[in-house]
N, C-alpha and C positions, 0 to 999 in steps of 0.2 A: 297642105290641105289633106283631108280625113277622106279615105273613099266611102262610098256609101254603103254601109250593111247591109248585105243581100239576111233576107228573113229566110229559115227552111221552113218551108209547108207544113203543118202539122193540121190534118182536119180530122174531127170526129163528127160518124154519123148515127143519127138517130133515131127509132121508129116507133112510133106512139099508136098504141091500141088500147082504146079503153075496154076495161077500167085498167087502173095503173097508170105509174109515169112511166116517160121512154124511157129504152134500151139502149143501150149504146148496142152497134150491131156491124161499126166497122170503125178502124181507127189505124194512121199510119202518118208519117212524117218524111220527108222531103220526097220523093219519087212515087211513094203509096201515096202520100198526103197531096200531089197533086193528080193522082190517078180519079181520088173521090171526089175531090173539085170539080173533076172536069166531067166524070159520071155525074155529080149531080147537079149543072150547068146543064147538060147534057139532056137531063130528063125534068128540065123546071123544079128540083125540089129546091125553095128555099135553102140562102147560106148567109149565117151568122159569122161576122167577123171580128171574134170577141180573142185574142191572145189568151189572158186571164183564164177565160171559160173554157178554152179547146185544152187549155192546159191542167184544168182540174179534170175534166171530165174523161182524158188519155189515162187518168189515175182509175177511172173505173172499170171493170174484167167486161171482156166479151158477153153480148148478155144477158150482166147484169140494168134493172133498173137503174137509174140515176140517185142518187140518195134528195130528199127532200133540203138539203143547204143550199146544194145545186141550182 
């Protein structure tokens, strides 16, 4: 038998002020990545639980807006 793959945390956060797309404005993986989890549990902001997506969006700088593919 295969044990189970433990996933490392990776979350990135967001902050939308119009006009413009969001910002990425915080981002961090297995120990940061569940710091920002639990901050943002913590203080009801909405979480997205998309692998795929937390993992494009680690590719964008501090920041920056999100690019429109996004």
């Amino acid at each position: 038998m295969s044990e189970p793959s433990q996933t490392i945390p990776l979350a990135v956060a967001l902050q939308y002020e119009k006009p413009g797309a969001p910002k990425v404005v915080a981002k961090g993986k297995g120990v940061a990545g569940e710091q920002i989890i639990a901050a943002a549990r913590a203080n009801g902001v909405p979480i997205e639980e998309n692998a795929a997506l937390a993992a494009a969006l680690a590719e964008v700088d501090l920041g920056d807006e999100i690019p429109v593919e996004l």
